[in-house]
N, C-alpha and C positions, 0 to 999 in steps of 0.2 A: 127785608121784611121784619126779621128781627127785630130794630132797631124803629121802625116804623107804626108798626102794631105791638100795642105792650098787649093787645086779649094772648099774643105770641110767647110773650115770656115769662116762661116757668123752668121748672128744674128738668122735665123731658126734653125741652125744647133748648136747653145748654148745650146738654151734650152735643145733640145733632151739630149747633153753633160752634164747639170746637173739633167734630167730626171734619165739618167745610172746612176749617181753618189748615187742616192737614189738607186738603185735596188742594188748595190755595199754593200750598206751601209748596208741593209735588209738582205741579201745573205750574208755579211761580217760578220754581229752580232749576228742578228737575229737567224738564222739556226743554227750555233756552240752551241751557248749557251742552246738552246732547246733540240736542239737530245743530247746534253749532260747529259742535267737534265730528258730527257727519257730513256736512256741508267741507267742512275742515281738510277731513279724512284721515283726522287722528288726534287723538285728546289735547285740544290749545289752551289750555289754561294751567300747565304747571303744574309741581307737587302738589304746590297747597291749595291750588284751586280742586284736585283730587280729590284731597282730603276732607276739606269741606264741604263738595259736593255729595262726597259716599256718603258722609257723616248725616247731612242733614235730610238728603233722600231716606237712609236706614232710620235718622229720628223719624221722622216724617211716618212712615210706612207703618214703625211700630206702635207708636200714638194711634194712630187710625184702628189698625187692630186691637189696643185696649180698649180705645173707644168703643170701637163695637162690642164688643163683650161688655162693655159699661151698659150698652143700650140693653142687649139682652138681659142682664139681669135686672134692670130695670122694669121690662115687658112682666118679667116671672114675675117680682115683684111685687107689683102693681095690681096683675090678672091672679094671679097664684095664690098666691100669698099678701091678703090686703093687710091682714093683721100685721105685718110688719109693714108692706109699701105703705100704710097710712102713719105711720110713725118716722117715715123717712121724713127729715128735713133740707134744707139747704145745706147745710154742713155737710152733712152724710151726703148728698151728691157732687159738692166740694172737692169730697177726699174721695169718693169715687173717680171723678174725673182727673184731677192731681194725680191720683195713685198709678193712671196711665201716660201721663204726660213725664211722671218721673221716670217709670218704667223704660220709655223711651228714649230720655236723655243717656242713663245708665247704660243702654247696651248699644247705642251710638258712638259711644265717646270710650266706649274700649278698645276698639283695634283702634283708634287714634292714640291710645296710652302705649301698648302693646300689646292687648291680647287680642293675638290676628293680626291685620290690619287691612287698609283699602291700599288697592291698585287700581290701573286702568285694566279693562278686560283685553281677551284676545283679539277682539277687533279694535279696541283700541282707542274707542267711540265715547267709552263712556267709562265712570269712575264705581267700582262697586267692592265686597269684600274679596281681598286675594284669595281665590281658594284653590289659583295655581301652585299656592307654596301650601301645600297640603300635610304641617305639619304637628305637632301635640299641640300647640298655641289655636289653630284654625279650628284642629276636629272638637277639642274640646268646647271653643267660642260656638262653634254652628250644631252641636248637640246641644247644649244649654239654651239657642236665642230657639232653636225649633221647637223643643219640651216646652221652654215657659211666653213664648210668642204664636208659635203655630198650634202644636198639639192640645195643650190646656183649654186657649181661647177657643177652640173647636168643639173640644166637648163640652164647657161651658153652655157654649152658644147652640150647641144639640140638645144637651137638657134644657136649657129656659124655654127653647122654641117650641120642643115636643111637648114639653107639660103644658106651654100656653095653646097650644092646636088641644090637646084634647081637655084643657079648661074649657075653653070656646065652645069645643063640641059640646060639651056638658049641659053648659048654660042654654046654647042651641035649642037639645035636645028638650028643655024643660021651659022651653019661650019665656028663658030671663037675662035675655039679651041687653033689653032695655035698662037694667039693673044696673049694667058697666057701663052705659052709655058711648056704643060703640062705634067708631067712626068710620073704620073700613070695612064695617059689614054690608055694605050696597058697593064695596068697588073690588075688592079681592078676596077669595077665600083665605082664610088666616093661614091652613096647614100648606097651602099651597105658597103661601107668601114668605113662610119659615123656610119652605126649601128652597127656594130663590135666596136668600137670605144666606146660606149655606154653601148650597152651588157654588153661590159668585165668589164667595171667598173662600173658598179650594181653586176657583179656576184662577182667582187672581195670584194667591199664594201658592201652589202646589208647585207652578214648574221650578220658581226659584228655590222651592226646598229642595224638590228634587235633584237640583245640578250640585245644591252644597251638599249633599248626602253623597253624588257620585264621587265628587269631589273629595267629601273625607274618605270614605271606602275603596276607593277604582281610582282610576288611574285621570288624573285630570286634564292631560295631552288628551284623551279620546274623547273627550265630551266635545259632541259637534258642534261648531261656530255658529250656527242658525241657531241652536238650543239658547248654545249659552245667551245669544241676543234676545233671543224670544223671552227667555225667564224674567227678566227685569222688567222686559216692556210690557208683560201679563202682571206683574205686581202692582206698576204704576196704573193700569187701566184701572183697577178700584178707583181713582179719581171718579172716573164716568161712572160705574155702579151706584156707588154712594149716593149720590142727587138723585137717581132715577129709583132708588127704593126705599129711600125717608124721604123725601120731598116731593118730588113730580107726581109720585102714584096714588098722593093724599090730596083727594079735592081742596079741602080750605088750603093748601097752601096754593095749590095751579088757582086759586080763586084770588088769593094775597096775591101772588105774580101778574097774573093776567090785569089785574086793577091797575098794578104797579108800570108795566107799561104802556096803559091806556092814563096815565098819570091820574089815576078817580083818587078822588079824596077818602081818610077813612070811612065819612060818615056814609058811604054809599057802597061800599062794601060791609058784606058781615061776614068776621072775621070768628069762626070758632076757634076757645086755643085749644083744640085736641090735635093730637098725633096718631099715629096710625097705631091701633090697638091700644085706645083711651089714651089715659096720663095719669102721670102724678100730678096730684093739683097743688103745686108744692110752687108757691110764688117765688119768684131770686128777691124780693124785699122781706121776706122773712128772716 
């Protein structure tokens, strides 16, 4: 759709485009390689295929999560604060988006150097951080990726959301709705859309934080086999969230799609390029 509808492409509608690119990547690697080595019944691919796997699943995973925090303060931004969103350029959402893609390289590619590192889990199945060898190198690495991957991105993503619910309400309140030209306001309530938003990414991320937390603290023999399988497989499910709360739940795109597989030409679709709760009207040819 991207690539087919340019009314699509702008500086909101990036990020979302390297948000996919991370579920791509999870879905592309991640999953082959696993149900392989379940099918298997035990990691077939080697050290290095280990390494590479952990490696690029934890980039993968972490990009996603800056990503989202890229969106949100995008949202604020934009609804919040226009005085500054209308000053955003392409650059400025450049180095936004960079700024999580490097994020992500960086705390991928350290327990590959040594701090930490990847093993296969206890089942065996699949390649993730050792946090069997629960030692100063591990506690230290999984305090750090949780403070500036999990916790920050969280509340981040709770302020821009909360202030953009009760921006909305505001504007609501004073029927000048039409002012922001707002696109999800006939398909979702905005504060209800923020906690979904939220939800999903505690349910995706919380149990894996939770097992490297037992893990640095408690004893990592007792963390149960279901757990630890469960934790990684809740992380990767953000794949399926992601599509289903920027894309699918925004009419003009299920109207971009829907056209897309009835093969209609553009000129018979109309194609607005808003995103859910406005945009930046910030073109990528600027």
């Amino acid at each position: 759709m991207f690539i087919k509808f340019k009314e699509l492409r702008n500086a909101t509608n990036a990020i979302i485009i390297n948000l996919a690119f991370t579920d791509i990547g999870v879905a592309g690697i991640g999953y082959p390689m696993s149900a392989a080595s379940d099918l298997h019944g035990s990691w077939k691919f080697g050290h290095t295929g280990c390494q590479i796997y952990a490696a690029l699943n934890i980039f993968f995973g972490m990009a996603s999560i800056g990503l989202l925090t890229v969106v949100a303060i995008d949202r604020y931004l934009t609804i919040c604060r226009p005085d500054i969103g209308l000053k955003m350029t392409t650059r400025s959402y450049t180095l936004l988006i960079l700024a999580a893609w490097l994020n992500a390289v960086f705390w991928s590619s350290m327990p590959v150097v040594g701090w930490a590192g990847y093993a296969p889990d206890p089942t065996g199945a699949t390649c993730t951080i050792n946090w069997r060898n629960n030692d100063v190198g591990f506690v230290s690495y999984t305090m750090a990726v949780i403070a500036v991957n999990f916790v920050i991105p969280l509340s981040v993503m709770f302020y821009c959301y909360y202030n953009v619910s009760v921006t909305m309400k505001r504007y609501e309140a004073s029927n000048r709705m039409e002012s922001l030209n707002i696109d999800w306001s006939d398909q979702m309530d905005v504060t209800n859309m923020s906690i979904v938003m939220i939800v999903m990414f505690l349910v995706a991320w919380s149990p894996y934080s939770i097992v490297c937390l037992w893990a640095s603290f408690g004893d990592p023999k007792m963390i149960p086999a279901p757990m630890a399988i469960i934790a990684p497989l809740f992380a990767k499910s953000s794949t399926f969230y992601n599509p289903c709360i920027y894309v699918i739940a925004n009419k003009k795109f299920r109207r971009a799609i829907t056209g897309m597989l009835r093969c209609q030409t553009r000129q018979r679709i109309t194609i607005n390029n808003q995103v859910p709760m406005t945009i930046s009207q910030v073109p990528l040819t600027q």
